[in-house]
C-alpha positions as CSV (number, residue, x, y, z in Angstrom):
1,X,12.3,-22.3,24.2
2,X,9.4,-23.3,22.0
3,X,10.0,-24.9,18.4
4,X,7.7,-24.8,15.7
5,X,7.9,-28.0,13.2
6,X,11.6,-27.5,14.0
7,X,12.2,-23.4,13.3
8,X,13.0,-21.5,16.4
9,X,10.5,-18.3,17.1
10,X,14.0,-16.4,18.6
11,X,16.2,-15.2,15.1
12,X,19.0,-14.2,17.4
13,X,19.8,-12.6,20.5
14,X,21.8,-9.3,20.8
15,X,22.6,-9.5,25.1
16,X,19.6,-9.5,26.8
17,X,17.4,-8.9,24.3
18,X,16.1,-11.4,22.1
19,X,15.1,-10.7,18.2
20,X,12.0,-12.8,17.0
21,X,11.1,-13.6,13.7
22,X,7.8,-12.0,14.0
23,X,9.2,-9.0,14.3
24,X,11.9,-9.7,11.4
25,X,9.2,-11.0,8.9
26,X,6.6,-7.8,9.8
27,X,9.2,-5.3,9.5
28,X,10.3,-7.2,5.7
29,X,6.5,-6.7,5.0
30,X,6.9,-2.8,6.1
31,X,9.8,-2.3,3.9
32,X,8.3,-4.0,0.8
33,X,4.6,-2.1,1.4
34,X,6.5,0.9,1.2
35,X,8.5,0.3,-1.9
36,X,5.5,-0.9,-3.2
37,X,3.6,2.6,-2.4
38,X,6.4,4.6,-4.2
39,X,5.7,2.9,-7.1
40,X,1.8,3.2,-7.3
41,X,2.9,6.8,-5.9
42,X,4.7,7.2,-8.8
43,X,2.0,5.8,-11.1
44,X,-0.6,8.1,-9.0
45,X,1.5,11.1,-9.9
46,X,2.5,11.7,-6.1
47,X,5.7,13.5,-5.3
48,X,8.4,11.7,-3.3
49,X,8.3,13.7,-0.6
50,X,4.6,13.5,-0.1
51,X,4.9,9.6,-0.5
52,X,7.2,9.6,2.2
53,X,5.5,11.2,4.7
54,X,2.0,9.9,4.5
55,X,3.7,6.2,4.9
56,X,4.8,7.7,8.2
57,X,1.3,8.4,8.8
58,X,-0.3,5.4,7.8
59,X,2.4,3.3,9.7
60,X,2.2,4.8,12.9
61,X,-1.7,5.4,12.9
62,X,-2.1,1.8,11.2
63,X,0.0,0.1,14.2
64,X,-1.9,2.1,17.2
65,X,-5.1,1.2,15.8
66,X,-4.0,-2.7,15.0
67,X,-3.6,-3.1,18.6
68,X,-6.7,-1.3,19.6
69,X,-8.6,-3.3,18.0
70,X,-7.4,-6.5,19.7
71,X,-6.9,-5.6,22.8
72,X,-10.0,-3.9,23.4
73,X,-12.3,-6.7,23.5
74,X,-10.1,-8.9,25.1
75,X,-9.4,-6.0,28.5
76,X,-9.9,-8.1,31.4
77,X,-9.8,-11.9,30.2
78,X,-6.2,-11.5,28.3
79,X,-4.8,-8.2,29.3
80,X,-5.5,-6.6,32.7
81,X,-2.0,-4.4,32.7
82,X,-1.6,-1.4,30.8
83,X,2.4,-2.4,30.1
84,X,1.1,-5.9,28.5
85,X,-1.6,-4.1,26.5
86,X,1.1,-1.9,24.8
87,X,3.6,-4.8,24.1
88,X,3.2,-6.2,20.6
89,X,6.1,-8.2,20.1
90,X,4.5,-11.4,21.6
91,X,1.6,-10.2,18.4
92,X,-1.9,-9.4,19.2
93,X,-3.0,-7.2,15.7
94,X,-5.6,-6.8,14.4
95,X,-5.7,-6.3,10.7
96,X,-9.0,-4.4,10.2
97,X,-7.8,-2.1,13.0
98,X,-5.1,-0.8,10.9
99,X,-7.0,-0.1,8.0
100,X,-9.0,2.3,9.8
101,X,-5.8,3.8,11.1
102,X,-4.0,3.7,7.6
103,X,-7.4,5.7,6.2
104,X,-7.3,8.1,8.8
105,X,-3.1,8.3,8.3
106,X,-3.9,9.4,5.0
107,X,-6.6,12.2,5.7
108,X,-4.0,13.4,7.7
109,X,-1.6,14.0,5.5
110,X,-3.8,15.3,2.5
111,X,-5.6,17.5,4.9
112,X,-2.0,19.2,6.3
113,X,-0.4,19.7,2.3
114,X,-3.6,19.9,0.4
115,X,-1.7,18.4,-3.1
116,X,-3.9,15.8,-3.3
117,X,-7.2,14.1,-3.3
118,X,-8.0,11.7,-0.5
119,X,-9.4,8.7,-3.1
120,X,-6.2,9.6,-4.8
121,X,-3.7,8.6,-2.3
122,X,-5.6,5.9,-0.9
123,X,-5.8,4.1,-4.2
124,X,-1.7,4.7,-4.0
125,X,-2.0,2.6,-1.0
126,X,-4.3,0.1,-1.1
127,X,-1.9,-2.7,-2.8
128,X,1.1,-2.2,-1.2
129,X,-0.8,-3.0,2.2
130,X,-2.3,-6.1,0.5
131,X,1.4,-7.0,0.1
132,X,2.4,-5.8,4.1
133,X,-0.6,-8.4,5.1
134,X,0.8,-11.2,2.9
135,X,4.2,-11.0,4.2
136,X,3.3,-9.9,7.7
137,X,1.0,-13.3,8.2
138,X,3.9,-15.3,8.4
139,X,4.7,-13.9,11.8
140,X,2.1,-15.5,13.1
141,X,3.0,-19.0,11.4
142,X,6.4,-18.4,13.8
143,X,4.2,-17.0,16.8
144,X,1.7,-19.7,16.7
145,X,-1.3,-17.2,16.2
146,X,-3.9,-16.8,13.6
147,X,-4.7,-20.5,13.5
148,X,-8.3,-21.5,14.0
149,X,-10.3,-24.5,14.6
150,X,-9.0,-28.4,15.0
151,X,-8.6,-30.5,12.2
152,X,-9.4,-34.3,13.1
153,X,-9.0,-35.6,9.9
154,X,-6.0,-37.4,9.9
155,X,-5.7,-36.9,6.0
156,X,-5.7,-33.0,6.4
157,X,-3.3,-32.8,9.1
158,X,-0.3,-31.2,7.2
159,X,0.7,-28.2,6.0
160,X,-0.8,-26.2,4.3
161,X,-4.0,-27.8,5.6
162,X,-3.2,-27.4,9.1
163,X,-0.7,-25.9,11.4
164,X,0.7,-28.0,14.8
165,X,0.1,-25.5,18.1
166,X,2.2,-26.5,20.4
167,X,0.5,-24.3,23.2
168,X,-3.4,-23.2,21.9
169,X,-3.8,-23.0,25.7
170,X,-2.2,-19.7,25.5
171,X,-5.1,-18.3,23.2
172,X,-8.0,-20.6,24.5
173,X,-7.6,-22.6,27.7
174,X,-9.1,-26.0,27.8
175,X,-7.6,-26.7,24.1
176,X,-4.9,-29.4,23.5
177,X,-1.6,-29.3,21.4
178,X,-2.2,-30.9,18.1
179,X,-3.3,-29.4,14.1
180,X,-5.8,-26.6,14.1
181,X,-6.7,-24.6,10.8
182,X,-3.9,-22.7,9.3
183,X,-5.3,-19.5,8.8
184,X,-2.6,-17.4,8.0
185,X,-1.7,-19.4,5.4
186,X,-5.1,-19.4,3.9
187,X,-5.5,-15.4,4.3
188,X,-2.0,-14.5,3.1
189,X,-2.5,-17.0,-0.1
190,X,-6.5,-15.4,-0.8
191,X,-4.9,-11.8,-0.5
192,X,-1.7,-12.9,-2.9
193,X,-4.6,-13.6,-5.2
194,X,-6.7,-10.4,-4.8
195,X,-2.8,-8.4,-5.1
196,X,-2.4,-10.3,-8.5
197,X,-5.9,-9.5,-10.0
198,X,-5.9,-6.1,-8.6
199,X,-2.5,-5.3,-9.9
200,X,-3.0,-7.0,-13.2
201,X,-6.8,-5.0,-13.9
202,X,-4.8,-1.5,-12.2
203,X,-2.4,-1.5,-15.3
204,X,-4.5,-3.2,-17.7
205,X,-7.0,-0.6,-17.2
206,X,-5.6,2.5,-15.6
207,X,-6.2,5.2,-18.5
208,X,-10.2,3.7,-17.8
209,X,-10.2,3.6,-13.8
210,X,-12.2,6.2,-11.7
211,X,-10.3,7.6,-8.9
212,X,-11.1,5.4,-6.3
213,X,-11.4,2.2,-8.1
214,X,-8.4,0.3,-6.4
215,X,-9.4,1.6,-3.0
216,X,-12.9,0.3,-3.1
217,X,-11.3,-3.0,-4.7
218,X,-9.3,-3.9,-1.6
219,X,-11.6,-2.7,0.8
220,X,-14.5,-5.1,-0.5
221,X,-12.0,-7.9,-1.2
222,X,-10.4,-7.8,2.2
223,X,-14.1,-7.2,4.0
224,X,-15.0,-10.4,2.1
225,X,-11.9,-12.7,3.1
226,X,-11.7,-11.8,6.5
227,X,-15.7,-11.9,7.1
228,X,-15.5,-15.6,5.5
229,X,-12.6,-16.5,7.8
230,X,-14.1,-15.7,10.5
231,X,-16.4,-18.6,10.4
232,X,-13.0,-20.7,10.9
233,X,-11.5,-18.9,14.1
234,X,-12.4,-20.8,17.3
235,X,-13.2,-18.0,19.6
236,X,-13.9,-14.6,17.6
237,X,-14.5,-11.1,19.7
238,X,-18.2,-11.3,20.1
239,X,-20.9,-7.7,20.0
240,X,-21.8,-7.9,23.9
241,X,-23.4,-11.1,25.0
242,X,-24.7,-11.8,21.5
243,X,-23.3,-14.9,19.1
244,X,-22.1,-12.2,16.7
245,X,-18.4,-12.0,15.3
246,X,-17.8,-8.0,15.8
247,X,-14.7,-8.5,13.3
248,X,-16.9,-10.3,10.9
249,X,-19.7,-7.5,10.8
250,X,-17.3,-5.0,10.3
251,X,-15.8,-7.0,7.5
252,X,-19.0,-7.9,5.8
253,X,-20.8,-4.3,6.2
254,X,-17.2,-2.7,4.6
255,X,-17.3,-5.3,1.6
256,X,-20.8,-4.5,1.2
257,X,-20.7,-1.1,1.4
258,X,-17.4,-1.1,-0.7
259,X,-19.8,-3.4,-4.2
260,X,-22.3,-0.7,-3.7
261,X,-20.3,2.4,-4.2
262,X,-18.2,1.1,-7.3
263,X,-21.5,0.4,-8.5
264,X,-23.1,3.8,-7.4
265,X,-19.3,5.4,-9.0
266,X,-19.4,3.3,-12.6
267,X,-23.3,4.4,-13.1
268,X,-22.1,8.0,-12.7
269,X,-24.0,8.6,-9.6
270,X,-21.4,9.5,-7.3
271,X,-17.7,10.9,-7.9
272,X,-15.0,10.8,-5.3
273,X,-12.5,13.6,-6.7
274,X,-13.7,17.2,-8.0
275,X,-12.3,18.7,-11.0
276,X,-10.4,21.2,-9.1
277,X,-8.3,18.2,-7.1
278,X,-8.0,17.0,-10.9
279,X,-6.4,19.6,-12.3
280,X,-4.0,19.6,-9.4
281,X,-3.2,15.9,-10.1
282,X,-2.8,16.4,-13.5
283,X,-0.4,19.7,-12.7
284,X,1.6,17.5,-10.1
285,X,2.3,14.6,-13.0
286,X,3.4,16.9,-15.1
287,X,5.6,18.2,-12.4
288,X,6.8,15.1,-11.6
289,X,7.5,13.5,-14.6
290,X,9.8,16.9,-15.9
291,X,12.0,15.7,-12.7
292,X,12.2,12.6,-13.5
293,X,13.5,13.4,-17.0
294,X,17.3,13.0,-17.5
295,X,18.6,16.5,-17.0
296,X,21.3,16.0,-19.4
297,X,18.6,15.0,-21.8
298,X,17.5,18.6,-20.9
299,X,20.8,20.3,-21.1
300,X,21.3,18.8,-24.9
301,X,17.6,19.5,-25.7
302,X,18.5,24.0,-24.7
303,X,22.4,23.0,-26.1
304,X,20.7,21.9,-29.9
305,X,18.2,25.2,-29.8
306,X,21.0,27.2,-28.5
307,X,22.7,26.2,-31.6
308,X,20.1,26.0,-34.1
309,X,19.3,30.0,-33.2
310,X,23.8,30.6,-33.6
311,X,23.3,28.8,-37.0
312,X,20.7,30.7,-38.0
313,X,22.5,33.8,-36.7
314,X,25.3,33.0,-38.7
315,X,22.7,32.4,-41.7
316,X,21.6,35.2,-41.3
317,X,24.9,37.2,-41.1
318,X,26.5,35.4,-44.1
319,X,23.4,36.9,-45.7
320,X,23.5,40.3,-45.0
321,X,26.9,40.6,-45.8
322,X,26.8,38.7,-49.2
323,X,23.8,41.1,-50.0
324,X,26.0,43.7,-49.0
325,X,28.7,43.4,-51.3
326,X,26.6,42.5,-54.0
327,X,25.6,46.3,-53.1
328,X,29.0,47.5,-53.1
329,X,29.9,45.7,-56.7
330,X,26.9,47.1,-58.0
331,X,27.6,50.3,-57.0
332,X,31.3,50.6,-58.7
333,X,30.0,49.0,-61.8
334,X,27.3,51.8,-62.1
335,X,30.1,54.6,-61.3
336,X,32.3,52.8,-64.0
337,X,29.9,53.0,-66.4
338,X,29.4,56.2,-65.4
């Protein structure tokens, strides 16, 4: 059993089956993404319900396509079996794969309950995946993945500078154990970065943003950081027999295409929600913000009316009948002087 700088990849072991801390530290990363995306949900105006089940979406979607994505160009050097292509708890995902599969998660689900506009929803997600990535990368720190080329210098071979592989073999034969670039380290600490600007500008700035602001943001943030990290990775998937990083394409065409829409979006050229999907967000907050309100608040609120309208009942009663005997005294003082 492998050890990295003295941590064991194997948590524990229930029987047979052993429980790894990949798979520990990318399910902690699930859980937080999704608190996360009830609480820009919540700030999105999205119901709970509808929260819920486009995080199943996105999940499930985000995960198949993670896997595509690396396996694909790697069928017939690292995977020839069908059963080894399907197994990720060894790793093997690729990020940009899942954002494809999150995007098309959430058509989905806006498509089947038509509450809500795409750029809407996606905006609601965008963060708390930032956060899944940064917590997620540290499965590879215990899977010795994700590192990229050697560092010779002795003065840099440390962490968080480097990372010791004690079998790079396993990615790229020929290469020896020893300190290789740690990129996971540097891609979860960029991304904790971007998660703090984009979070601190979201609320800073939300009365101002245009729906579709925060989705655009991560998109061209993330294009850019994984593009640049490419140039660090030792043996990237290639675009046939060409010298060009397929990942790294994809990132840089997506952050490019990401600067010019938010500039095509603040210049009024282009709008990503209708005012008809609008009005239905603004309907849905309303909604949603009358649940959330105590309902004892509520039941005091109709208790105090209630009581205002007896009081002025009684107002009104105690009125009527000291008008009324003023009527009657009258009366038997004009048949007295009668």
């Amino acid at each position: 059993m492998n050890s990295i700088l003295g941590f064991d990849p194997i948590a524990f072991s229930i029987g047979n089956i052993d429980v790894a801390w990949y798979g520990i530290i990318v399910t902690t990363g699930i859980i937080c993404a999704f608190l996360m995306f009830l609480h820009m949900g919540k700030q999105q105006g999205l119901i709970i319900d509808f929260t819920l089940e486009t995080f199943i979406w996105v999940l499930v979607l985000a995960v198949i396509f993670c896997r595509v994505f690396y396996v694909v160009p790697r069928i017939g050097t690292e995977y020839t079996d069908f059963i080894d292509m399907i197994n990720i708890r060894n790793g093997g995902l690729t990020i940009v794969g899942g954002i494809f599969g999150g995007l098309l998660g959430i058509a989905i689900s806006v498509l089947k309950n038509r509450q809500y506009h795409f750029v809407r929803v996606s905006d609601a997600a965008a963060l708390p995946v930032l956060v899944g990535q940064i917590i997620g990368r540290w499965g590879n720190f215990f899977n010795q993945e994700l590192f990229g080329l050697p560092i010779t210098n002795p003065s840099f071979q440390h962490f968080p500078f480097a990372v010791y592989i004690e079998n790079p073999a396993r990615f790229y034969p020929g290469y020896e154990p020893g300190w290789y670039s740690a990129l996971f380290f540097y891609e979860g600490v960029i991304n904790l970065i971007g998660l703090v600007v984009g979070y601190v500008l979201y609320r800073k700035f939300k009365d101002k943003m245009k729906p579709g602001t925060i989705s655009l943001y991560y998109l061209g943030w993330y294009g850019l950081v994984r593009g640049s990290l490419e140039f660090l990775k030792i043996d990237n998937a290639k675009i046939g027999s060409s010298n060009v990083g397929m990942i790294q394409v994809i990132s840089y065409v997506m952050a490019a295409v990401c600067i010019v829409l938010m500039v095509l979006l603040y210049t009024n050229k282009i709008h990503f929600e209708s005012k008809r999907f609008d009005d239905i967000i603004v309907a849905h907050t309303k909604k949603m913000q009358e649940k959330l309100a105590a309902k004892g608040k509520l039941v005091v609120v109709e208790e105090a009316a209630t009581q205002e309208v007896i009081n002025e009942d009684k107002t009104e009663t105690t009125v009527s009948e000291a008008e009324a005997n003023n009527v009657d005294v009258n009366a038997e003082d004009k048949d007295k002087n009668k």
